[in-house]
Every structure is written in C-alpha cells, then in structure tokens.
CHARMM-style PDB file with segment names, atoms N, HN, CA, C and O in Angstrom:
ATOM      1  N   UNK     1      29.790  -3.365 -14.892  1.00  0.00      PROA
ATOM      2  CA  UNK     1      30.556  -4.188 -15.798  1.00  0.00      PROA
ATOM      3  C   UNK     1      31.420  -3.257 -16.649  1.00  0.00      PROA
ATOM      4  O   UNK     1      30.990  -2.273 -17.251  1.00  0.00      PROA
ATOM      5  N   UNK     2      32.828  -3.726 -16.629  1.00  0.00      PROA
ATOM      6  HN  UNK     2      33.178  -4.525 -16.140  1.00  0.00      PROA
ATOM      7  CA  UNK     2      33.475  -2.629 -17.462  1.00  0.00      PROA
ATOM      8  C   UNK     2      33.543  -2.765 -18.815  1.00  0.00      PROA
ATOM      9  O   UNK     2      32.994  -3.761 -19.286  1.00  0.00      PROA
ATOM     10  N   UNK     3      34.211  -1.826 -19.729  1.00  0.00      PROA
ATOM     11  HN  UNK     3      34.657  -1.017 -19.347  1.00  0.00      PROA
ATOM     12  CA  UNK     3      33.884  -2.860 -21.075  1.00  0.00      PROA
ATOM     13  C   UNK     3      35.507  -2.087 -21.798  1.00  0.00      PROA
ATOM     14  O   UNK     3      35.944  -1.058 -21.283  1.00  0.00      PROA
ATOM     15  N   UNK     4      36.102  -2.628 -22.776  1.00  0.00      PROA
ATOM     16  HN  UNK     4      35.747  -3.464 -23.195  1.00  0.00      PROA
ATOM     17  CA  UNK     4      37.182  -2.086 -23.089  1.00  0.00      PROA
ATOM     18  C   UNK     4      36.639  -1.547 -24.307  1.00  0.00      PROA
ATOM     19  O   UNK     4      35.668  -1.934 -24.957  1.00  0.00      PROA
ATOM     20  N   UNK     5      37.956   0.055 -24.642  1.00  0.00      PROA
ATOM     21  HN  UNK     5      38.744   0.369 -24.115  1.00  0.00      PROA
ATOM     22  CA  UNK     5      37.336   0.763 -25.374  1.00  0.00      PROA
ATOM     23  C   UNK     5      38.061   0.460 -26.645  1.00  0.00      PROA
ATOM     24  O   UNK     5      38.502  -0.688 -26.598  1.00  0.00      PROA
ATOM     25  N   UNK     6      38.393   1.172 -27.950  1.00  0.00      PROA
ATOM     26  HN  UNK     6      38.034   2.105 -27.989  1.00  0.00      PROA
ATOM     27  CA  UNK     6      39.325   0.863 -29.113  1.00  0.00      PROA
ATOM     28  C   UNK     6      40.459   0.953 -28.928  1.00  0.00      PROA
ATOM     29  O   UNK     6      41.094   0.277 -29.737  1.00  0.00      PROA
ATOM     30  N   UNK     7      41.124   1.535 -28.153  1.00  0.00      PROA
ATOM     31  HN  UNK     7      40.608   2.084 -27.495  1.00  0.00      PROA
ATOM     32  CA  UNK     7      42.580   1.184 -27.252  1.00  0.00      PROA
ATOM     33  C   UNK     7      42.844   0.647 -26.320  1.00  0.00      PROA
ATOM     34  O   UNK     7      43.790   0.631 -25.532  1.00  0.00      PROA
ATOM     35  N   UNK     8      41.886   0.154 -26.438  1.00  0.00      PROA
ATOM     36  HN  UNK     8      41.117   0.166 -27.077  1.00  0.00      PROA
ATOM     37  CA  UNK     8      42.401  -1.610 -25.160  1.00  0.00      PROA
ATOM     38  C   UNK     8      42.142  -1.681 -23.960  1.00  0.00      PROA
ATOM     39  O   UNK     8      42.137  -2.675 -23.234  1.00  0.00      PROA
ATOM     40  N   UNK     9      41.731   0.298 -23.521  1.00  0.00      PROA
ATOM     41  HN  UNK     9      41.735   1.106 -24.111  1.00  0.00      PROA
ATOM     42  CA  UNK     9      41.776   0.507 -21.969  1.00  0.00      PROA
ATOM     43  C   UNK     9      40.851  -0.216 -21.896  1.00  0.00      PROA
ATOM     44  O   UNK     9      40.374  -0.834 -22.848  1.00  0.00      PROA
ATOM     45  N   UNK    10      40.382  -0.251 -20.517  1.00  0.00      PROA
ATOM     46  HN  UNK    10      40.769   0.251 -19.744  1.00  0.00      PROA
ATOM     47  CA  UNK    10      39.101  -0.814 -19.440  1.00  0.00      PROA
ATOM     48  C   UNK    10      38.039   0.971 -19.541  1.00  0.00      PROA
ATOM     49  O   UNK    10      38.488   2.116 -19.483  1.00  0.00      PROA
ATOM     50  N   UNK    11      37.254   0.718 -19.628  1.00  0.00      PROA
ATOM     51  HN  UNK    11      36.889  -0.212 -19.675  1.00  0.00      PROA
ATOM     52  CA  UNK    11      36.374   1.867 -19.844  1.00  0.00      PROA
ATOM     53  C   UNK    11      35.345   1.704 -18.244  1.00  0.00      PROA
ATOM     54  O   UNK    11      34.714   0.648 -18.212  1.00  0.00      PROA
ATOM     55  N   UNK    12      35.199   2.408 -17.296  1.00  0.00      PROA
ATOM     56  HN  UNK    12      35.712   3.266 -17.321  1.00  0.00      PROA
ATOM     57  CA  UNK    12      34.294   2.249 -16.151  1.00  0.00      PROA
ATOM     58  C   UNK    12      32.395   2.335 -16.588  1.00  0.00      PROA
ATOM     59  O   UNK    12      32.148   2.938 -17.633  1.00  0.00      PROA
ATOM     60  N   UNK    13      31.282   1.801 -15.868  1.00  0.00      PROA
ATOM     61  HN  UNK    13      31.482   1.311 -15.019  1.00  0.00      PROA
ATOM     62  CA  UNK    13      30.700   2.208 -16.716  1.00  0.00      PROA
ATOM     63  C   UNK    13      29.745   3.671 -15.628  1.00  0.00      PROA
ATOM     64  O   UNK    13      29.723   3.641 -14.398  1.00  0.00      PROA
ATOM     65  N   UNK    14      29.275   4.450 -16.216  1.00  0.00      PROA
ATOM     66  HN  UNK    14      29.293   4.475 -17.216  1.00  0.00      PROA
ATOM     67  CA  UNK    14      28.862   5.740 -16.072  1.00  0.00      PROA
ATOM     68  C   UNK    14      27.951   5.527 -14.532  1.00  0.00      PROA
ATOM     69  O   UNK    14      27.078   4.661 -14.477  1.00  0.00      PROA
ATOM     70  N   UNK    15      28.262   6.399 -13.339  1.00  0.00      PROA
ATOM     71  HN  UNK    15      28.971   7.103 -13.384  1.00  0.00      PROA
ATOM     72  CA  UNK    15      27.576   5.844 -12.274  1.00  0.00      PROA
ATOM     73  C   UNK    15      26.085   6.128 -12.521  1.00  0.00      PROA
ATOM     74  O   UNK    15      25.730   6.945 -13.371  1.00  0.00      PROA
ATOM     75  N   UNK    16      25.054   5.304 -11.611  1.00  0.00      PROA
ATOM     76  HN  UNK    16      25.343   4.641 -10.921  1.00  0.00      PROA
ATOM     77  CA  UNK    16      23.951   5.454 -11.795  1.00  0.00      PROA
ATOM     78  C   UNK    16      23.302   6.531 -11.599  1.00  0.00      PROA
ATOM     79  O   UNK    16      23.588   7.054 -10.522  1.00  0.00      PROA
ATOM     80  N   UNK    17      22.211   7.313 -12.470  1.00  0.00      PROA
ATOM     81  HN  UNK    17      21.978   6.889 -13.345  1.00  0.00      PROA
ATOM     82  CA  UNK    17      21.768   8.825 -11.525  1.00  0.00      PROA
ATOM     83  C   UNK    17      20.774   8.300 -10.720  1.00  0.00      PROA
ATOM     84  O   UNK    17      19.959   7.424 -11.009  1.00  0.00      PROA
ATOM     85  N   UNK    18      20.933   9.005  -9.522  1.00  0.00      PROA
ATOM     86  HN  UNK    18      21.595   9.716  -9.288  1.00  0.00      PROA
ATOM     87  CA  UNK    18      19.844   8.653  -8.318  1.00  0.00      PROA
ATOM     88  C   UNK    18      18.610   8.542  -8.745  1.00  0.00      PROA
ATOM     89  O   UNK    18      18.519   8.977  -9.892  1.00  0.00      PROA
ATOM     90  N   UNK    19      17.309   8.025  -8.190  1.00  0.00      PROA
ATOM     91  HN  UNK    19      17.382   7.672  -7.257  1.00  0.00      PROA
ATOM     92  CA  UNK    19      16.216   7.931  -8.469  1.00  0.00      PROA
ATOM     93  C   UNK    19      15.504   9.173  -8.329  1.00  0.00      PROA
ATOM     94  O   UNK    19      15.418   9.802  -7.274  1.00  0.00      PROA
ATOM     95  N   UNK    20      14.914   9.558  -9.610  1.00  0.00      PROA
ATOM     96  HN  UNK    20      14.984   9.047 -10.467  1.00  0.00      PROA
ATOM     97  CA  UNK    20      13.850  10.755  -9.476  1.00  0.00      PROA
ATOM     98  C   UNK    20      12.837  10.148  -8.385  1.00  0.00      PROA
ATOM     99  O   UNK    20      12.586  10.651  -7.290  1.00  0.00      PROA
ATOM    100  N   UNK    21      12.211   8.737  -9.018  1.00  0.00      PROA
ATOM    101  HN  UNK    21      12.415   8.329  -9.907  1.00  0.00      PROA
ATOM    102  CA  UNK    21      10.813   8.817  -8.048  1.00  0.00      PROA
ATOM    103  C   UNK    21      11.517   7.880  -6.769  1.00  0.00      PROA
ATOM    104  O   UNK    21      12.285   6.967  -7.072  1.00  0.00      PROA
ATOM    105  N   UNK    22      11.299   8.081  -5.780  1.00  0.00      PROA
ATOM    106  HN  UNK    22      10.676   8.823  -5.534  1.00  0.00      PROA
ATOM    107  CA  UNK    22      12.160   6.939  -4.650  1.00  0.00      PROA
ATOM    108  C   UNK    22      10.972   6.501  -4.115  1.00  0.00      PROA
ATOM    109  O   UNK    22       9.884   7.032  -3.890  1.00  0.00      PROA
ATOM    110  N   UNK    23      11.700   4.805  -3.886  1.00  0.00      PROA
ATOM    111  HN  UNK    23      12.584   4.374  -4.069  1.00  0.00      PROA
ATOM    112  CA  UNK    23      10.129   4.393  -3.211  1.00  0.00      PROA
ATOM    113  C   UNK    23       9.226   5.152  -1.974  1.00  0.00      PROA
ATOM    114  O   UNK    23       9.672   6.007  -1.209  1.00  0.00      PROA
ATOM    115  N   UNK    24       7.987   4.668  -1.986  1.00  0.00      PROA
ATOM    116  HN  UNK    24       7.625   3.973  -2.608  1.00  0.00      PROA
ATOM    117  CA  UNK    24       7.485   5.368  -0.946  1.00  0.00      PROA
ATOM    118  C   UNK    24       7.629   3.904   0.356  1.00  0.00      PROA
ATOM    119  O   UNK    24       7.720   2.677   0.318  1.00  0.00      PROA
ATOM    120  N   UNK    25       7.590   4.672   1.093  1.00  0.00      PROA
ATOM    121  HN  UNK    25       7.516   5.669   1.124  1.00  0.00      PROA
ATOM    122  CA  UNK    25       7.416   3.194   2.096  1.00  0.00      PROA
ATOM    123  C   UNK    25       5.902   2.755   2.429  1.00  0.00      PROA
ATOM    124  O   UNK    25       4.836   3.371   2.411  1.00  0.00      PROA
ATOM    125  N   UNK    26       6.167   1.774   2.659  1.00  0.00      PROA
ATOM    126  HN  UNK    26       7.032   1.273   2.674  1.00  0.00      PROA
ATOM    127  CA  UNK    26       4.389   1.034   2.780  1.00  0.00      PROA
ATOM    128  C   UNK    26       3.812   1.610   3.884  1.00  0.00      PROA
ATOM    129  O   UNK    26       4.633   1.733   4.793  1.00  0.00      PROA
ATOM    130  N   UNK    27       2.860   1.956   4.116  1.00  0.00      PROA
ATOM    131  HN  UNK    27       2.193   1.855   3.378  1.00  0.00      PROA
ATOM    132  CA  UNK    27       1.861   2.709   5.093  1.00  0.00      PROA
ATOM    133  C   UNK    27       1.397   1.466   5.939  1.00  0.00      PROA
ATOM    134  O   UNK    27       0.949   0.403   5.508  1.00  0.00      PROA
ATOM    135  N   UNK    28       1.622   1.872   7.333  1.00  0.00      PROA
ATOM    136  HN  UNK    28       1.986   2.735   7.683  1.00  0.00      PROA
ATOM    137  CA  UNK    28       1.475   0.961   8.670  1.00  0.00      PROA
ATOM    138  C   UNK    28       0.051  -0.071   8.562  1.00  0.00      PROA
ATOM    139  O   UNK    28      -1.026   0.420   8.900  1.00  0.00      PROA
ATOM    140  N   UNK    29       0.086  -0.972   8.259  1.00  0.00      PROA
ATOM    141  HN  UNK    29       0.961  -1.371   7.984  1.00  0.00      PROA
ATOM    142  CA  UNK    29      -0.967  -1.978   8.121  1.00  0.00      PROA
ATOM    143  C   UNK    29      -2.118  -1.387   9.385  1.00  0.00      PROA
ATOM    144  O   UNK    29      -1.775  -0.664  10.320  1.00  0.00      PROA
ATOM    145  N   UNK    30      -3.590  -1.912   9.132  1.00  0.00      PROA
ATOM    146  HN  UNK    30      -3.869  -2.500   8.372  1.00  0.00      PROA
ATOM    147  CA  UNK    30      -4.539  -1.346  10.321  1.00  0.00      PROA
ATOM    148  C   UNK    30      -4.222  -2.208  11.553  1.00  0.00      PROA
ATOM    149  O   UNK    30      -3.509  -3.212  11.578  1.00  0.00      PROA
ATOM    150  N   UNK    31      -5.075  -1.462  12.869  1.00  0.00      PROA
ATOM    151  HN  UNK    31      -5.654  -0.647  12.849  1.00  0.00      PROA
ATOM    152  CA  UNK    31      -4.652  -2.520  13.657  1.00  0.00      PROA
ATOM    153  C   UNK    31      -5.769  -3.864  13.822  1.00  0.00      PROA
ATOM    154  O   UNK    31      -6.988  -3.692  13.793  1.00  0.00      PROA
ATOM    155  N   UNK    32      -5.175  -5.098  13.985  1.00  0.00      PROA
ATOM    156  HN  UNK    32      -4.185  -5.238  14.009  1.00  0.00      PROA
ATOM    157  CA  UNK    32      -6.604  -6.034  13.863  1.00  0.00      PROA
ATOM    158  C   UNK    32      -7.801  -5.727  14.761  1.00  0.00      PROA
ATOM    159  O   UNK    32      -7.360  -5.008  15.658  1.00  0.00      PROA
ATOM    160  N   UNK    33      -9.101  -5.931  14.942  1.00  0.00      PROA
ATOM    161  HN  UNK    33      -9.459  -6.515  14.214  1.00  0.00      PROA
ATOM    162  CA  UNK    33      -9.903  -5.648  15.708  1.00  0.00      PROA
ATOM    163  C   UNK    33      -9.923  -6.866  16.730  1.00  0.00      PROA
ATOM    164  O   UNK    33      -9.854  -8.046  16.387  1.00  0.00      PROA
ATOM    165  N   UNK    34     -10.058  -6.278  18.393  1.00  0.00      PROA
ATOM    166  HN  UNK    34     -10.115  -5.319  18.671  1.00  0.00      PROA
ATOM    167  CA  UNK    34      -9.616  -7.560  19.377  1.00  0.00      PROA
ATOM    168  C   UNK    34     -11.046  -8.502  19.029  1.00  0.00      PROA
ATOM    169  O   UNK    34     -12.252  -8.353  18.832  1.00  0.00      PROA
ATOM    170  N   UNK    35     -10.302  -9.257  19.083  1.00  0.00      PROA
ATOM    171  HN  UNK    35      -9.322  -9.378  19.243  1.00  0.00      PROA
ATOM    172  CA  UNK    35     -11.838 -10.164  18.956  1.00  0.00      PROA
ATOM    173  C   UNK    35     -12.768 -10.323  19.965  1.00  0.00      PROA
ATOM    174  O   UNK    35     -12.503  -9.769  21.031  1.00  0.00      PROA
ATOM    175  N   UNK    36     -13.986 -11.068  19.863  1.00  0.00      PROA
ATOM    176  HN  UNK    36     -14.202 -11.519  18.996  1.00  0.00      PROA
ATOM    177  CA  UNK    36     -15.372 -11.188  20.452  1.00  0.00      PROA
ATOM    178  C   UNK    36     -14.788 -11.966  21.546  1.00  0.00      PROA
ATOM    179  O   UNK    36     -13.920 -12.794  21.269  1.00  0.00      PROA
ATOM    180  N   UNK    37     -15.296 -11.738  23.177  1.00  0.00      PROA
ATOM    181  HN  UNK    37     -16.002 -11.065  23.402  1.00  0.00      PROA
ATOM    182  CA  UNK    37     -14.964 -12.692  23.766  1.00  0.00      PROA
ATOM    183  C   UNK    37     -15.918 -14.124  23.934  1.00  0.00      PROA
ATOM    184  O   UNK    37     -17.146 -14.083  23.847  1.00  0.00      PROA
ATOM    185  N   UNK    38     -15.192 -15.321  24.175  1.00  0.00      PROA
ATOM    186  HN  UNK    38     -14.195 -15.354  24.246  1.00  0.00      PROA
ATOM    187  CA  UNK    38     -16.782 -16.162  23.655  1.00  0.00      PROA
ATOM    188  C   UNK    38     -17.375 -16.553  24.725  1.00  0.00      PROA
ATOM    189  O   UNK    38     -16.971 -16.660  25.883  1.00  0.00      PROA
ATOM    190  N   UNK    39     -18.548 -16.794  24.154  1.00  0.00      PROA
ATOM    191  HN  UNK    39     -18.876 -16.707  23.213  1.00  0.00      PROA
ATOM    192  CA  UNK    39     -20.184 -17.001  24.770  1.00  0.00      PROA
ATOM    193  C   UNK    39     -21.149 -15.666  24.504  1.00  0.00      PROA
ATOM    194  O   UNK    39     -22.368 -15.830  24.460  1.00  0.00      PROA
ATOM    195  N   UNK    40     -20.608 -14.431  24.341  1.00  0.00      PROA
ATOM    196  HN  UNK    40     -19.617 -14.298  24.377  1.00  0.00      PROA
ATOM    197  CA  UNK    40     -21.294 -13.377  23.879  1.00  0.00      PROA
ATOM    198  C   UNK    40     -21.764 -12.844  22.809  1.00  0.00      PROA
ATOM    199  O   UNK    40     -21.309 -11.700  22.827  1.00  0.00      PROA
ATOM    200  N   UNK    41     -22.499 -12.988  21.735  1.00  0.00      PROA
ATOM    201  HN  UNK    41     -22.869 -13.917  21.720  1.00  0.00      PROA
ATOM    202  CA  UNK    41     -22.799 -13.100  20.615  1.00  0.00      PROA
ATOM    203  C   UNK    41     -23.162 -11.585  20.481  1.00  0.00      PROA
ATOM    204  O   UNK    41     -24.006 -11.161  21.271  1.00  0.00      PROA
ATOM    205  N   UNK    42     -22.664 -10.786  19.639  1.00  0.00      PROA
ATOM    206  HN  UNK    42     -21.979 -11.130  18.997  1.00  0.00      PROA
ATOM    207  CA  UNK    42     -23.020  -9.565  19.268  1.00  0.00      PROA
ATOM    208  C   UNK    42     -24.378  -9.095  18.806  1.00  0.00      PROA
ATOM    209  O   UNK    42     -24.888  -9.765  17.908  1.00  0.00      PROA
ATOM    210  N   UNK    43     -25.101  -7.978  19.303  1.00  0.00      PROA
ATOM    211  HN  UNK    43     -24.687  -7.434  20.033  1.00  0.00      PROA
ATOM    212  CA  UNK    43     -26.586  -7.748  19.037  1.00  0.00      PROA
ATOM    213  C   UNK    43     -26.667  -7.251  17.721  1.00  0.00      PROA
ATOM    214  O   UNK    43     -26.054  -6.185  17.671  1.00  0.00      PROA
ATOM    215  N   UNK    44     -27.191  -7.581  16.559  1.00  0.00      PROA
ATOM    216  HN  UNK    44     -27.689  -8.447  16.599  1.00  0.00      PROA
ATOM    217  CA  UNK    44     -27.230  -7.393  15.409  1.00  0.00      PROA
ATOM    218  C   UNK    44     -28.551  -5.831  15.345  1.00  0.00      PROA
ATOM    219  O   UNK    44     -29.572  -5.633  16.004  1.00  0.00      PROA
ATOM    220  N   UNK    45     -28.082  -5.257  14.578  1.00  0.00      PROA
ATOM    221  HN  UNK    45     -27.253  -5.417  14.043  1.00  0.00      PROA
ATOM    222  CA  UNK    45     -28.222  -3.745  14.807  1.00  0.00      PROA
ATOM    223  C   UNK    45     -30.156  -3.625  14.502  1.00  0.00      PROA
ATOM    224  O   UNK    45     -30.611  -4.032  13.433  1.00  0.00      PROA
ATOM    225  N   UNK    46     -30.993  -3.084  15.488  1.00  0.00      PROA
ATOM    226  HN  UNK    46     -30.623  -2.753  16.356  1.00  0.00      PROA
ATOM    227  CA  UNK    46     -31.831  -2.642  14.847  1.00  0.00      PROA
ATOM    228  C   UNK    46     -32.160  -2.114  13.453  1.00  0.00      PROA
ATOM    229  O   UNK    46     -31.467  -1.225  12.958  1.00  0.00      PROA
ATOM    230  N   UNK    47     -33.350  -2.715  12.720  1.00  0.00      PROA
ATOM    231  HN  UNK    47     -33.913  -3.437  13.122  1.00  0.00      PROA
ATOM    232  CA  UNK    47     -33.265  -2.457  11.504  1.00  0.00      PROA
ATOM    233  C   UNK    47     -34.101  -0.747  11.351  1.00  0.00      PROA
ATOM    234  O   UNK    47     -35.100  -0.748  12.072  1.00  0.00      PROA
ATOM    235  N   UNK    48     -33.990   0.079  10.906  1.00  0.00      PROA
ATOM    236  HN  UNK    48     -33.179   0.080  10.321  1.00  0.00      PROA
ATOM    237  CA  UNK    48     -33.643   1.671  10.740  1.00  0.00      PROA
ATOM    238  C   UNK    48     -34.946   1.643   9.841  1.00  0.00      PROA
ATOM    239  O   UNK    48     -35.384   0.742   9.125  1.00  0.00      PROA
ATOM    240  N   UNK    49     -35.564   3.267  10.177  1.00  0.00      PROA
ATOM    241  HN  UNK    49     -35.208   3.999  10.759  1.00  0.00      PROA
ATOM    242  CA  UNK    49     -37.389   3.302   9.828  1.00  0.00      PROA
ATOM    243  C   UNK    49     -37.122   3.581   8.164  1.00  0.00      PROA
ATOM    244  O   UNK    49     -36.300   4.167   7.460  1.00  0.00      PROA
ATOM    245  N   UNK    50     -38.372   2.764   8.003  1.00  0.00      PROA
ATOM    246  HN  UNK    50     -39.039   2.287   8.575  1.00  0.00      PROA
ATOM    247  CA  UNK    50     -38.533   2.792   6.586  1.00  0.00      PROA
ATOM    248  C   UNK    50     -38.173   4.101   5.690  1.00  0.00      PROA
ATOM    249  O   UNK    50     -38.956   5.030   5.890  1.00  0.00      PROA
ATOM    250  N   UNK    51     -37.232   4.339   4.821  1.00  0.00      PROA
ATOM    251  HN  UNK    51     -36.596   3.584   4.658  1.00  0.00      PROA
ATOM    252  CA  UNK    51     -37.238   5.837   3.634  1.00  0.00      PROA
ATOM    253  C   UNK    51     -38.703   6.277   3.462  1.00  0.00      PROA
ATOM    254  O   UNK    51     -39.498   5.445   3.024  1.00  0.00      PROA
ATOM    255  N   UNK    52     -39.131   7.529   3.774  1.00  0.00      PROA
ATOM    256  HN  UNK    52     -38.485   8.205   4.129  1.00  0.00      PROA
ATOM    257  CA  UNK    52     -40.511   7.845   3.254  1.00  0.00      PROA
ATOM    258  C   UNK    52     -40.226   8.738   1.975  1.00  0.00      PROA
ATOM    259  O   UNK    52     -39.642   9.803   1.773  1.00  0.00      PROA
ATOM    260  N   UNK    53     -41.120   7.522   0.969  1.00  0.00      PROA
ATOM    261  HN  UNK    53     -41.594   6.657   1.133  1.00  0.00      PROA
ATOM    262  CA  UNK    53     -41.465   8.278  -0.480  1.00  0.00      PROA
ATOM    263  C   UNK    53     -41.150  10.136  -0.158  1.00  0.00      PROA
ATOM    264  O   UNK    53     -41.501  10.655   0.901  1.00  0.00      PROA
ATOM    265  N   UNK    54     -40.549  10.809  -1.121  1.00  0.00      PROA
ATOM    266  HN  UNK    54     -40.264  10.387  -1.981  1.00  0.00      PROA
ATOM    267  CA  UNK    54     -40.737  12.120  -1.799  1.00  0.00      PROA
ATOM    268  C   UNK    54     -42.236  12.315  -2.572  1.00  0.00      PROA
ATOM    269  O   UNK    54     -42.705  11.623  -3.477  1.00  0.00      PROA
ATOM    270  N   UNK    55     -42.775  13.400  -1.954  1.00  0.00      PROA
ATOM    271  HN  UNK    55     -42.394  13.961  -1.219  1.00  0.00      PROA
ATOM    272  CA  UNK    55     -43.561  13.928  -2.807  1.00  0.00      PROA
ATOM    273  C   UNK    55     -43.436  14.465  -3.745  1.00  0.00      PROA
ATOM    274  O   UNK    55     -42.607  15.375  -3.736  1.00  0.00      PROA
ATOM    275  N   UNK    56     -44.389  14.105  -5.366  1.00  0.00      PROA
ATOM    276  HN  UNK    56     -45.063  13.366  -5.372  1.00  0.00      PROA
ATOM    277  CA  UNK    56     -44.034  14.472  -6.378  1.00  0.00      PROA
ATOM    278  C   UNK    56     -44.324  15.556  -6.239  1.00  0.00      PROA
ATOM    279  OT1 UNK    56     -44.112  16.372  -7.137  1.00  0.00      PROA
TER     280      UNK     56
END
C-alpha cells in the first residue's frame, strides 16, 4: 500500500525482508498398516514370565 509523503509524492512501501525462520515442510505422514485379512483373527501375544522380586 503506498502512502503519500508531505510533498504529495506517492511514497513505495519498504520491500519485505525475507524470512529468517522459513517454514519447514511437513514430514511424510506414516504409512497405514495393510489391514487384517478377514476370517483370521490375530493371536493375542503370550502373556511374559512373571518379574522376580530383587533381593533385599
């Protein structure tokens, strides 16, 4: 937007300084996982041996 100065000229206004920080670009989304094919129900994981107490 220009703006006039005390002598009437048209005054330009000052160009922009480039961006110090410039965007970063967005990082590639994950890829989806293929899904389950159906009728096969996934084996739910053996449950893992009990933590044995530390001796005091």
């Amino acid at each position: 937007m220009s703006t006039r100065t005390r002598d009437g000229t048209l005054r330009e206004p000052d160009p922009m300084p480039p961006d110090p920080f410039p965007p970063t670009p967005m990082p590639e989304p994950p890829p989806e996982p293929e899904p389950e094919p159906p009728g096969r129900e996934p084996f739910p994981e053996p449950p893992g041996p009990e933590p044995e107490p530390e001796p005091a």
